[in-house]
TORVEX-436447 format. One record per residue (C-alpha): residue in one letter; residue number from 1; x, y, z; chain. Coordinates in Angstrom, 1 decimal. Example, Ala and Ser with C-alpha at 12.3 -4.5 7.8 and 13.67 -1.06 7.14 Angstrom:
BEGIN
R   r     k       xx       yy       zz   c
R   A     1     12.3     -4.5      7.8   A
R   S     2     13.7     -1.1      7.1   A
This chain:
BEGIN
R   r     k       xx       yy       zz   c
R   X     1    -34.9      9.5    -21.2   A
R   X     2    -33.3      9.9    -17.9   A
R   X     3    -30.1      8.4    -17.0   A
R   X     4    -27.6      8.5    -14.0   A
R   X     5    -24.7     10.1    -12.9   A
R   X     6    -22.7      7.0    -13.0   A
R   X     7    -24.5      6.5    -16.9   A
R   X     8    -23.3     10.2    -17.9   A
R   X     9    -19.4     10.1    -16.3   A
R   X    10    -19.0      6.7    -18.3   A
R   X    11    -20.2      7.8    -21.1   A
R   X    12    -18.7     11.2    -21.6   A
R   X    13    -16.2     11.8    -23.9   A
R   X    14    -12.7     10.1    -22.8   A
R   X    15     -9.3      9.6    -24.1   A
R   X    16     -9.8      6.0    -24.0   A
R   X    17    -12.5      5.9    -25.9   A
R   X    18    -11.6      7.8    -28.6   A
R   X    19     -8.4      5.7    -28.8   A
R   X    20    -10.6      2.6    -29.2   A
R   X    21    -13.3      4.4    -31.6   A
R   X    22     -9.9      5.1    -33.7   A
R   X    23     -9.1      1.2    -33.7   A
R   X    24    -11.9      0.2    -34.6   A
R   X    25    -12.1      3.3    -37.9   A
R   X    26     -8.5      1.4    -38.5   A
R   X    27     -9.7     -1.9    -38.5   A
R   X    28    -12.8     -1.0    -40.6   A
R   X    29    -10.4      0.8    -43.3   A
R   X    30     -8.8     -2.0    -44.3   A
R   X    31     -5.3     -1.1    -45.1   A
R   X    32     -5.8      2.4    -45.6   A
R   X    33     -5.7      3.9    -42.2   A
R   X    34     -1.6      4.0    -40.6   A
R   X    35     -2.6      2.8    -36.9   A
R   X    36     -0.2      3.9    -34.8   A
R   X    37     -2.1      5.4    -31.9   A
R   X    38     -3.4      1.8    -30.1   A
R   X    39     -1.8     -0.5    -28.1   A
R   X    40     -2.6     -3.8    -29.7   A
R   X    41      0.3     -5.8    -29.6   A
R   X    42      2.0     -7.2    -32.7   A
R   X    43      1.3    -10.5    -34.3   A
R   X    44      4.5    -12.3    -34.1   A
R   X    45      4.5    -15.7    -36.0   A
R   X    46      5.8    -17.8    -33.5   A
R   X    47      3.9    -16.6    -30.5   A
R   X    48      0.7    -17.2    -32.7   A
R   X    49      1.8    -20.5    -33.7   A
R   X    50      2.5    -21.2    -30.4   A
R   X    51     -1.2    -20.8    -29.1   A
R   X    52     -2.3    -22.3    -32.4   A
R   X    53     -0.9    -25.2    -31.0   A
R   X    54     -2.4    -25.1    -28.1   A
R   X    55     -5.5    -24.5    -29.1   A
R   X    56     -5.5    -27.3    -31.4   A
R   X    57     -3.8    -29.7    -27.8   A
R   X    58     -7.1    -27.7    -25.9   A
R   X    59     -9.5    -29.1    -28.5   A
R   X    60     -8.1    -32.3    -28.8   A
R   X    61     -9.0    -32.9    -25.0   A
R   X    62    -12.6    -33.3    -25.0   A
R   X    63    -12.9    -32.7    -21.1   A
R   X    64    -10.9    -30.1    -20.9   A
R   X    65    -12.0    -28.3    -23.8   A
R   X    66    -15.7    -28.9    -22.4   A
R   X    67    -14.8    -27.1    -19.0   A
R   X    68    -13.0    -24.5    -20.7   A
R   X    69    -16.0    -23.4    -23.2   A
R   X    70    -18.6    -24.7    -21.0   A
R   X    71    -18.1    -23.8    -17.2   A
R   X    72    -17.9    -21.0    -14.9   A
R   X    73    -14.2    -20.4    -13.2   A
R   X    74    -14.9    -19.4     -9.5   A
R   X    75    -14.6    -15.6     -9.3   A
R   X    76    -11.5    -15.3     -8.3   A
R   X    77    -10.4    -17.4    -11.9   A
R   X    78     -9.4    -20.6    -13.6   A
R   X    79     -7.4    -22.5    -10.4   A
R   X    80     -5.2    -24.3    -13.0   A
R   X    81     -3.8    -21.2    -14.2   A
R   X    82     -3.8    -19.7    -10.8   A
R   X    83     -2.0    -23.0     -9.3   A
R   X    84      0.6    -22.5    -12.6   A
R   X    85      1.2    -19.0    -11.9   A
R   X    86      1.6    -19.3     -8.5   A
R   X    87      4.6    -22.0     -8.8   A
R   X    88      5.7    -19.7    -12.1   A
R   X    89      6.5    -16.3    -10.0   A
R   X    90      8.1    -18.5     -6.9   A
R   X    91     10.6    -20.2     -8.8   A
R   X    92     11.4    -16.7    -10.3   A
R   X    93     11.3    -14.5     -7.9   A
R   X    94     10.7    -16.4     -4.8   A
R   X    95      8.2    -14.2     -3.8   A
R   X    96      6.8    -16.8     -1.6   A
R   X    97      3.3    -16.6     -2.6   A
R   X    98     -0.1    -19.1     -2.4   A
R   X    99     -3.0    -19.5     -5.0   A
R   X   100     -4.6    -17.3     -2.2   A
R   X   101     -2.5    -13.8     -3.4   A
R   X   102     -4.0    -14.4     -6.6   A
R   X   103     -7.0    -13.4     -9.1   A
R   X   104     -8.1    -13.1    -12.5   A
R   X   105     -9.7    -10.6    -13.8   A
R   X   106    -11.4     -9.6    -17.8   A
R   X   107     -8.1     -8.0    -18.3   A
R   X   108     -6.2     -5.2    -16.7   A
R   X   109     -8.5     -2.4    -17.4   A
R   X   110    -11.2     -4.9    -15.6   A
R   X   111     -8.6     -5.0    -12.7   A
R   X   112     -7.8     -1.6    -12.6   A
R   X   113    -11.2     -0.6    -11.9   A
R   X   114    -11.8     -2.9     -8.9   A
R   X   115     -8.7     -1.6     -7.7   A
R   X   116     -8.9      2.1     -7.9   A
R   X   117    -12.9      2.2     -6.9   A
R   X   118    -11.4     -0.1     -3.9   A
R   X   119     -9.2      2.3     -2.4   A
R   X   120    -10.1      5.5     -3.4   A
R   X   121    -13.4      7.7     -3.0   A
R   X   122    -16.2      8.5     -0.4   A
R   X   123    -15.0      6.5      3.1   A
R   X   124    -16.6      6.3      6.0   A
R   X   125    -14.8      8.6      7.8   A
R   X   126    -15.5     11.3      5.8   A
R   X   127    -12.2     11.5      3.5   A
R   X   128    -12.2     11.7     -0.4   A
R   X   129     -9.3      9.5     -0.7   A
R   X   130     -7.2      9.6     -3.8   A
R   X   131     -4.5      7.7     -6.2   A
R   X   132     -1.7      8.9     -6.5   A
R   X   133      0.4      8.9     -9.5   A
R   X   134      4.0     10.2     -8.5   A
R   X   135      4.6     10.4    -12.1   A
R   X   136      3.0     11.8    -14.9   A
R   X   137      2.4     11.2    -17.9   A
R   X   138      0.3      7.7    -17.4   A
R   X   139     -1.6      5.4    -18.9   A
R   X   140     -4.8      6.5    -20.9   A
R   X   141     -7.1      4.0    -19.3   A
R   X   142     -6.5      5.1    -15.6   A
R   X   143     -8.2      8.7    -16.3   A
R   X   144    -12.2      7.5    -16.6   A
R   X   145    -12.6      4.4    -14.4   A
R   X   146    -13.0      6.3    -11.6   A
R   X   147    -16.8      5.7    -10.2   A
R   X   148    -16.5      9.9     -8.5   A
R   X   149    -14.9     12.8     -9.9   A
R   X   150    -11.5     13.6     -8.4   A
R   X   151    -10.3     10.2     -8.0   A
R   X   152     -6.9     10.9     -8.9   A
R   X   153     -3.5     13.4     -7.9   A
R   X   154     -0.5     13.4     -9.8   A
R   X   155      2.7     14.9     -9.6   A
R   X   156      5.0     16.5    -12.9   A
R   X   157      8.4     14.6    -13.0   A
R   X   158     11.4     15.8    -12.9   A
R   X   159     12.8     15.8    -17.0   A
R   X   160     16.9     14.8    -17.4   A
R   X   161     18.3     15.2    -20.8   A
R   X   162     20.2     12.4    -21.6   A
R   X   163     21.5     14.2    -25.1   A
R   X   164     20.5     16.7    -27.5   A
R   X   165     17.4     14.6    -28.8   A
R   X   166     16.5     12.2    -25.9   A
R   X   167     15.1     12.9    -22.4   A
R   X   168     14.0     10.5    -19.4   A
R   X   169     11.4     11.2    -16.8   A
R   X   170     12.2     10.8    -12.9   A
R   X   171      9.8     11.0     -9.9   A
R   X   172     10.5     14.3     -8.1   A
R   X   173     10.3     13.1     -4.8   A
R   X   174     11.4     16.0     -3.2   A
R   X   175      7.4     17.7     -4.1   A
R   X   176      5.8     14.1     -3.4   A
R   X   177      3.7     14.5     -0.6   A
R   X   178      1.5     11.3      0.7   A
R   X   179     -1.3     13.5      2.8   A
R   X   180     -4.1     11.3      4.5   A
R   X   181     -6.2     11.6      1.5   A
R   X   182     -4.0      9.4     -0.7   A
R   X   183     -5.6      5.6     -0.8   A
R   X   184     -2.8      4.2     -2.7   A
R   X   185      0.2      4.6     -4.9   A
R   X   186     -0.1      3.7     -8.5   A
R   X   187      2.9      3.4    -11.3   A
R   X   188      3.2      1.6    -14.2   A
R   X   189      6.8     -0.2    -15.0   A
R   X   190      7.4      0.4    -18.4   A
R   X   191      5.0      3.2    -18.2   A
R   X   192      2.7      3.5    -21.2   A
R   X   193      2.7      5.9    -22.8   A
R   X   194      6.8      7.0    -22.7   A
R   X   195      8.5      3.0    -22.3   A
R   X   196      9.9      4.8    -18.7   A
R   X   197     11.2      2.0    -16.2   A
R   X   198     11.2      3.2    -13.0   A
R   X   199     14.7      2.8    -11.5   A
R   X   200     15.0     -0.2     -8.9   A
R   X   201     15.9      2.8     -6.4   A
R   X   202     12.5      4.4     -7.5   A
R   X   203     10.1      1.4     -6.8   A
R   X   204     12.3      1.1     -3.3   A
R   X   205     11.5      4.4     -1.9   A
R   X   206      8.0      4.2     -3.2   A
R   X   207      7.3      1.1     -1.6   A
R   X   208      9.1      2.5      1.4   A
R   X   209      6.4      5.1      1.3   A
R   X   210      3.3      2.9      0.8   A
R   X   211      4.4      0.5      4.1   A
R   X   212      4.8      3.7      6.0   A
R   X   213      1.3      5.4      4.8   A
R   X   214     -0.2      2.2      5.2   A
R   X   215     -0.9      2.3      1.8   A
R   X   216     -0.8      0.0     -1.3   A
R   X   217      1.9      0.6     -4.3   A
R   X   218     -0.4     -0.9     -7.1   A
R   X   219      2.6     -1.6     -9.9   A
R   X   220      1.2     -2.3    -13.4   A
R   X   221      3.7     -4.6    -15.3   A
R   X   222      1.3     -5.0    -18.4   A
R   X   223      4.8     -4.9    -20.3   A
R   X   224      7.2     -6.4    -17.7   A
R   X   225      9.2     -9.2    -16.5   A
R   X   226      9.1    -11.8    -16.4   A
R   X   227      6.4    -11.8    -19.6   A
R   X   228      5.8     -9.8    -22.0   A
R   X   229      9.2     -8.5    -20.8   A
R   X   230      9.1     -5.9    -23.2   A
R   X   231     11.6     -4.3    -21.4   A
R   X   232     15.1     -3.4    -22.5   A
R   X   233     16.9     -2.5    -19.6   A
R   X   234     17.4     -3.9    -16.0   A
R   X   235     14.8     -3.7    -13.8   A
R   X   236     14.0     -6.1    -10.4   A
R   X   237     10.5     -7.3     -9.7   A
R   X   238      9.1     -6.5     -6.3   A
R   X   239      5.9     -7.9     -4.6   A
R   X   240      5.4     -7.7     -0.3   A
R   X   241      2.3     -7.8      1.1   A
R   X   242      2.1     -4.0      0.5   A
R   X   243      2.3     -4.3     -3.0   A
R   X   244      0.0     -5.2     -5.9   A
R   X   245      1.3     -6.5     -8.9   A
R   X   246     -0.9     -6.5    -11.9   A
R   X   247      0.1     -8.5    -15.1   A
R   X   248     -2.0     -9.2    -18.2   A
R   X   249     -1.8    -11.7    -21.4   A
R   X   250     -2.7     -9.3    -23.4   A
R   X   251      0.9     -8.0    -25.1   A
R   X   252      2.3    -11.8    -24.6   A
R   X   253     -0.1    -12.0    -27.9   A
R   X   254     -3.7    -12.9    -26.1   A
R   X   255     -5.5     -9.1    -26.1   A
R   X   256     -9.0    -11.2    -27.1   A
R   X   257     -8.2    -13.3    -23.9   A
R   X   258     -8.9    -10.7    -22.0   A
R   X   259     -7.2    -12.3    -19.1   A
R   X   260     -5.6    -10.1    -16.2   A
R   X   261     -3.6    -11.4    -13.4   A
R   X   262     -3.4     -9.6     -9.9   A
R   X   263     -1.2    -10.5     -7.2   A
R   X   264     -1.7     -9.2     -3.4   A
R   X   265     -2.4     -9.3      0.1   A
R   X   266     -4.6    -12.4      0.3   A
R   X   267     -7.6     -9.8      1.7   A
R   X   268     -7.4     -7.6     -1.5   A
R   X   269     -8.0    -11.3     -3.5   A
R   X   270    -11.0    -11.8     -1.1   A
R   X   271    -12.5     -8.2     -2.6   A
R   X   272    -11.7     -8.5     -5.9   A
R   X   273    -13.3    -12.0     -6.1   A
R   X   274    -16.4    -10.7     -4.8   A
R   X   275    -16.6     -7.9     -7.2   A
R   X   276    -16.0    -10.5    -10.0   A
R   X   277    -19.0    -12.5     -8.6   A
R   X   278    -21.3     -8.7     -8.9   A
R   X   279    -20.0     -7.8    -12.0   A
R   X   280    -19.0    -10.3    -14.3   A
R   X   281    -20.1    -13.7    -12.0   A
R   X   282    -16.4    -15.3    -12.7   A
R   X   283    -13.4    -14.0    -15.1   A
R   X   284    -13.6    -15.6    -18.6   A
R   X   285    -11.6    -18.8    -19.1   A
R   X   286    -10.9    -18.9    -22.2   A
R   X   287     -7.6    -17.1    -22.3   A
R   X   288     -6.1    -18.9    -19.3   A
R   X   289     -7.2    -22.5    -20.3   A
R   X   290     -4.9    -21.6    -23.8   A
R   X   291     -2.1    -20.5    -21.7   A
R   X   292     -1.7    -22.6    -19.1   A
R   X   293      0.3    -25.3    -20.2   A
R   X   294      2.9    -22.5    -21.4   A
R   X   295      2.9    -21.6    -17.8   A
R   X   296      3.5    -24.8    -16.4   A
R   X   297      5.8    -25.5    -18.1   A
R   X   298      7.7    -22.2    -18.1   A
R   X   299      7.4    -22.0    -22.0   A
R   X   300      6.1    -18.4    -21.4   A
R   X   301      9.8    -17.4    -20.3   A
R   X   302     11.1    -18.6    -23.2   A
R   X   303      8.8    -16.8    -25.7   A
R   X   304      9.0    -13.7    -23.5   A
R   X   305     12.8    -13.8    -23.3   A
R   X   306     14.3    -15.6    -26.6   A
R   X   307     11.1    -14.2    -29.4   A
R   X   308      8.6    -11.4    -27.6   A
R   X   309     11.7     -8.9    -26.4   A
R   X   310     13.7     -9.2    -29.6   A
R   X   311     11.2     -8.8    -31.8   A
R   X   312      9.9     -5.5    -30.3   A
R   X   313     13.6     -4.3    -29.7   A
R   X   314     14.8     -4.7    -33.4   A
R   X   315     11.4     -2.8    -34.0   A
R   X   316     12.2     -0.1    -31.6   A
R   X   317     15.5      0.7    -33.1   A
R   X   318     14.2      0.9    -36.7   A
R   X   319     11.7      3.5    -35.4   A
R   X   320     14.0      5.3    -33.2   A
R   X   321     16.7      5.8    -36.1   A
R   X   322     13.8      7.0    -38.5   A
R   X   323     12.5      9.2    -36.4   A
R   X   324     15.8     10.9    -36.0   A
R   X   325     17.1     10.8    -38.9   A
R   X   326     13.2     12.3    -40.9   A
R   X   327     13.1     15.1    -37.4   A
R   X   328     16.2     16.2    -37.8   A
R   X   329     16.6     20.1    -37.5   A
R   X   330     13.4     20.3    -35.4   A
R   X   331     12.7     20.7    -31.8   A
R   X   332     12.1     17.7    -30.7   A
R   X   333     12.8     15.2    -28.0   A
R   X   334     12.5     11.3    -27.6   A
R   X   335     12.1      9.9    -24.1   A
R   X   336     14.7      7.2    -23.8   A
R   X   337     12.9      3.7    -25.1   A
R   X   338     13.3      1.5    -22.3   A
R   X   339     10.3     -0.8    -22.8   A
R   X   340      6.9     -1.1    -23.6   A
R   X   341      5.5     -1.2    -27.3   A
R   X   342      5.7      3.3    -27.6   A
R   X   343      7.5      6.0    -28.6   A
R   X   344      6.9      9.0    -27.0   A
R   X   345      7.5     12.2    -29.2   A
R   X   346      7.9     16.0    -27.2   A
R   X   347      7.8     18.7    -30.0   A
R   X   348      8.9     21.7    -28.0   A
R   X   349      7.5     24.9    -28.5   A
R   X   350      5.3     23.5    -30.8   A
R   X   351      2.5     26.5    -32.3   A
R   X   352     -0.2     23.9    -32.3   A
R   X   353     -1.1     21.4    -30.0   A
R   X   354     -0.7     18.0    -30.7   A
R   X   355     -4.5     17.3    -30.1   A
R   X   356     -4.7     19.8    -33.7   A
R   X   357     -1.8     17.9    -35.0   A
R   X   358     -3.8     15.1    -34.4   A
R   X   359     -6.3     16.0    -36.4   A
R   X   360     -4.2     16.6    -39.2   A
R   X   361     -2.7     13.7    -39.4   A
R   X   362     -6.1     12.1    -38.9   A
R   X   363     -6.7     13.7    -42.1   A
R   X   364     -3.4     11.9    -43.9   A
R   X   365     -4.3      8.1    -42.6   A
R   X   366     -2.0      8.5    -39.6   A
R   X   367     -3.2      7.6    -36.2   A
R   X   368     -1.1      8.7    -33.7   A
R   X   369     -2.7      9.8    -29.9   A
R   X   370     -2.2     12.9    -28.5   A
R   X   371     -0.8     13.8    -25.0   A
R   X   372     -2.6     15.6    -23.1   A
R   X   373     -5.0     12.3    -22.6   A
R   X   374     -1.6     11.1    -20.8   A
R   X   375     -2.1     13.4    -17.4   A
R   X   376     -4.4     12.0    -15.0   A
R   X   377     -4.9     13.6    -11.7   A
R   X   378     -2.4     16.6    -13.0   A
R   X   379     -4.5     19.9    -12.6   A
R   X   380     -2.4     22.5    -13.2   A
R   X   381     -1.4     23.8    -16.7   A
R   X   382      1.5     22.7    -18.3   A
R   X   383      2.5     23.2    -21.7   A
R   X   384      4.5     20.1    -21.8   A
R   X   385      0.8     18.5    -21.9   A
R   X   386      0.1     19.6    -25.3   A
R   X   387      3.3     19.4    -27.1   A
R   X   388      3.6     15.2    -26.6   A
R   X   389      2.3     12.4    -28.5   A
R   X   390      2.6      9.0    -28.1   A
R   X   391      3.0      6.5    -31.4   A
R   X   392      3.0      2.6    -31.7   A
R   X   393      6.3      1.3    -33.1   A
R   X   394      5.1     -2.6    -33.5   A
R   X   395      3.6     -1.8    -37.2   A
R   X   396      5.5     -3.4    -40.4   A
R   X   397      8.5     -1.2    -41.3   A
R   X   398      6.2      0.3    -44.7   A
R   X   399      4.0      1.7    -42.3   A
R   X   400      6.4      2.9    -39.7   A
R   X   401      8.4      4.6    -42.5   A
R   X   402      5.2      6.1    -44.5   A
R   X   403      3.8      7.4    -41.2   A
R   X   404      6.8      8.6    -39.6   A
R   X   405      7.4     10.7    -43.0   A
R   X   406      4.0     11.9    -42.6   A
R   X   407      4.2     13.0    -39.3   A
R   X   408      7.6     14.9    -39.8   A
R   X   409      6.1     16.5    -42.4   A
R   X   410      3.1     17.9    -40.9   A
R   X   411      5.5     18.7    -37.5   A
R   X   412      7.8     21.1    -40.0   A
R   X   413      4.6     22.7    -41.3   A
R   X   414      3.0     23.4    -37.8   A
R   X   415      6.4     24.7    -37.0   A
R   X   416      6.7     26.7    -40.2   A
R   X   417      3.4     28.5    -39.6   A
R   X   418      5.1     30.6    -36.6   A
R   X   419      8.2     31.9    -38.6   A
């Protein structure tokens, strides 16, 4: 059997898929396997009785629950949601928006595809255009939904040590260089995998940089404000006609709804609509009709603010004062938590990589994923790659404590090997 280019890049070996294959070995386990390398998000009681609710209000409706199991959205998504979201980010943010600057999509990886194939590749003039990540490390599922090779440039970051155990990431704008090959600008705000936020002054000079390039600064705020806002620190929400915004329901507690929200330019809805229509023929509804209502009627905020952010926060701290207290007398450093549902681990000098720590820990029911996936568009070696992973903090404090003790344990071995 013969099969495409296109068949053989998307099938290949990728960090995303190997993250998903180790889900799904988690899930078929049972209890045995100590998942901490996904990003499923927690299953917090009252968010779950929350959509409970309404999915018991959704069924209770026979018409609506008819259209909602039974009917195509138009491409571009459900319009009640749309019209709910719409009203939901004005009264915010006062972005000043129209159903018009915004789509649905089969969540963000769905989007993020459209996106990236959109504004970077072959163009007519001639130019391989490119996105650009200013900083890396980034998000797993950016590396392999590129349709041609080369899709992506990224740039190292500059590294501040906040103390003896905890560093933060910055761009290094001073080596950030927009040639004419760059298509657009992509972050993500908390950035999986390190729960970086990008500084307000950060976003301001990107987006400063976009307009001027004549580019897009695509923001992913899978984690953000105003929902999930998994996000423990200040951070200010920006959308011009420059910028897409890309939010999902996914870590609000809906991953099955596979329902991603874009906002932009109402010419990038136009495209992304139509490449719903080729791909999919409309985004499912499923997710949206459930949510809606909490939309609406800005119940979303309140889950988001008063339930979702706590939650992961008193999680965070339990996992950050483990992890110090079990890698004590190693060296290792923390990137500052500021949001997002990871913790992301730099074992300096480390004799092994962490892809072969991995392994190991594989070996001892402990799923953590290893960082060199992390490093899209970033060519050039770099240790720092291989001496990072990234773990999952949302477990139940038994397995947070039984893995974290497994993983210190295998770190002072790898570490005991070179003395």
């Amino acid at each position: 059997m013969k099969i495409s280019n296109f068949a053989k890049k998307i099938t290949c070996e990728s960090g995303i898929g190997r993250l998903m294959d180790d889900l799904d070995v988690a899930f078929a386990s049972g209890k045995d396997m100590m998942m901490l390398g996904g990003g499923n998000p927690a299953h917090i009681p009252q968010v779950q009785e929350y959509f409970r609710q309404s999915m018991r209000q959704l069924l209770e409706r026979p018409a609506e629950f008819a259209k909602a199991i039974g009917d195509y959205s138009p491409p571009q998504g459900n319009k009640e949601f749309i019209e709910a979201m719409t009203h939901l980010l004005n009264k915010q943010f006062h972005w000043g928006i129209k159903c018009e600057n915004v789509a649905l999509t089969n969540g963000s990886q769905s989007a993020f595809f459209i996106l990236f194939n959109m504004f970077a590749g072959r163009f007519d003039d001639g130019v391989q255009r490119k996105i650009l990540f200013p900083l890396a490390p980034e998000y797993i599922g950016y590396c392999d939904v590129g349709l041609e090779e080369g899709l992506f440039v990224a740039n190292k970051p500059l590294i501040d040590f906040v103390d003896d155990h905890v560093f933060k990431y910055h761009i290094d704008f001073e080596n950030l260089n927009i040639t004419d090959d760059i298509g657009a600008i992509c972050v993500s705000r908390p950035t999986n995998p390190t729960g970086n936020v990008l500084t307000d002054s950060e976003i301001e000079k990107l987006s400063e940089l976009a307009q001027r390039h004549d580019i897009p600064l695509i923001i992913d705020n899978a984690y953000g404000t105003p929902f999930p806002n998994i996000i423990f620190t200040q951070a200010a929400p920006i959308w011009n006609e420059q910028t897409v915004v890309c939010m999902s329901l996914s870590k609000l507690g809906l991953p099955a709804g596979r329902t991603g929200i874009i906002v932009a330019a109402k010419e990038i809805i136009n495209m992304v609509a139509k490449a719903n229509a080729v791909m999919i023929l409309s985004p499912g509804s499923l997710g949206a009709s459930i949510a809606t209502e909490m939309v609406r009627s800005g119940q979303i905020l309140t889950l988001a603010r008063d339930v979702i952010r706590p939650y992961y926060q008193e999680k965070a701290k339990f996992a950050i004062d483990l992890l110090m207290h079990e890698l004590k007398g190693l060296n290792f450093y923390m990137h500052t938590c500021e949001g997002a549902i990871f913790l992301w681990l730099w074992f300096r000098d480390l004799p092994v990589t962490t892809f072969e720590l991995y392994e190991r820990l594989k070996k001892r029911k402990v799923i953590v994923v290893p960082g060199h996936y992390f490093f899209p568009g970033l060519s050039q070696q770099w240790k720092h790659k291989d001496q990072c992973i990234r773990i999952n903090y949302s477990r139940d404090r038994q397995t947070i404590s039984t893995a974290i003790g497994i993983i210190a344990d295998e770190v002072r071995k790898a570490y005991a090997q070179s003395s």
